[in-house]
N, C-alpha and C positions, 0 to 999 in steps of 0.2 A: 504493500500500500504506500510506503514511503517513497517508491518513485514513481509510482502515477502520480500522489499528491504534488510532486517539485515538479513533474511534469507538467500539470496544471497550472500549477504556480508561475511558471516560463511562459508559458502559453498567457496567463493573464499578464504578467508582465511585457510580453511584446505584443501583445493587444493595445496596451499602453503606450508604447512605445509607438505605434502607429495611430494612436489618439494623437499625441505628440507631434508627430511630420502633420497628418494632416492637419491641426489646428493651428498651427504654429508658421509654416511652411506654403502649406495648398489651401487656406481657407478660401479665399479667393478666386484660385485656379480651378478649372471645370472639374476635377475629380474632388476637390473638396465642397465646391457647392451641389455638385451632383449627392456627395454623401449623406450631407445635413439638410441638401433639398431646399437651397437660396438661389435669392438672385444675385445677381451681379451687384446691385446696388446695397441689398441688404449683407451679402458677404462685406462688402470695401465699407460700410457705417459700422462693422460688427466686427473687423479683424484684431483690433486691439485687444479689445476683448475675450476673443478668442485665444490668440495666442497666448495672453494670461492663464487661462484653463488648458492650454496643451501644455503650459511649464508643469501646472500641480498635476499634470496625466502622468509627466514625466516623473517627478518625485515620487508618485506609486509605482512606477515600474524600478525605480533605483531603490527604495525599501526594499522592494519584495526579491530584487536581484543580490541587496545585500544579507536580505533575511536566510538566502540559498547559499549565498558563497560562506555563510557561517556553518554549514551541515546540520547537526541536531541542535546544537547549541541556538541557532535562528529561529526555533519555531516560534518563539512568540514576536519575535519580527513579523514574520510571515501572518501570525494570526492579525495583529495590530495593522498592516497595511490590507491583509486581503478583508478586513472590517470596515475601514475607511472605503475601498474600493465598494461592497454590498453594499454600505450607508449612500455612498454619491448614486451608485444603479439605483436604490428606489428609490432617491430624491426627485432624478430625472426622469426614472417612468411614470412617479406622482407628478412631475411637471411641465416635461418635454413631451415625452412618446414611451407607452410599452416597450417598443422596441428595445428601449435602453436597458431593461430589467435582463433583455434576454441577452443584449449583447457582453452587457458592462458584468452586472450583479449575481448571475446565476453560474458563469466560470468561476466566478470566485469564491461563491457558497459550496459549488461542488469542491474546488479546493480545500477548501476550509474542512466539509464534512471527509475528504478524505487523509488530510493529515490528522484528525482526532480518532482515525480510524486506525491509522498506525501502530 
C-alpha cells in the first residue's frame, strides 16, 4: 500500500505542478483559456490573479514532493498538504465547478485513505 499511496501522492503533486504552468504560464494562451473555459478578455483582466493561485498550486506540489523525499518519516507532511489540497477541491466544487472535487480533491482523498492504509 505504501507505494501506491506515494504513487498517488506524485500523481497529485504533478497534477499541481500543471495547475502551476497552466495558471501561471498559459492563462491566457488558448490551452489555458480553453481549460478554465475564458475568454480572451476575461483570461488578460484575471491573469494576475491567477498566477497568484498557480504559485500556492505550486507550494502543494513542493510539500507533498518534500513530504516523499523524506520516506516514512514524511507522512504527516504528506497528510498536512494532501489536507490543504481536499480542503481547496471542495472549496472550489462548492464554488467554481464539480469538476474541481473530481479533478483536485478526490486524488488526494484517495491518497490520503491509502497511506492510512499502510
Amino acid at each position: 500500500m505504501t507505494i501506491a499511496a506515494n504513487i498517488i501522492v506524485v500523481l497529485v503533486a504533478l497534477l499541481h505542478i500543471y495547475f502551476l504552468v497552466l495558471e501561471m504560464f498559459l492563462w491566457d494562451k488558448s490551452v489555458g483559456r480553453k481549460a478554465f473555459g475564458l475568454t480572451l478578455e476575461q483570461a488578460q483582466s484575471t491573469k494576475v490573479l491567477a498566477a497568484n493561485q498557480g504559485l500556492y498550486n505550486g507550494f502543494l506540489a513542493a510539500g507533498l514532493i518534500w513530504g516523499l523525499s523524506m520516506g516514512s518519516a514524511g507522512m504527516h507532511i504528506k497528510v498536512f498538504f494532501l489536507c490543504c489540497v481536499i480542503i481547496a477541491g471542495i472549496y472550489g466544487a462548492a464554488t467554481v465547478s464539480k469538476k474541481i472535487f473530481f479533478v483536485q480533491a478526490l486524488p488526494a482523498a484517495i491518497g490520503m485513505a491509502l497511506m492510512w492504509l499502510a
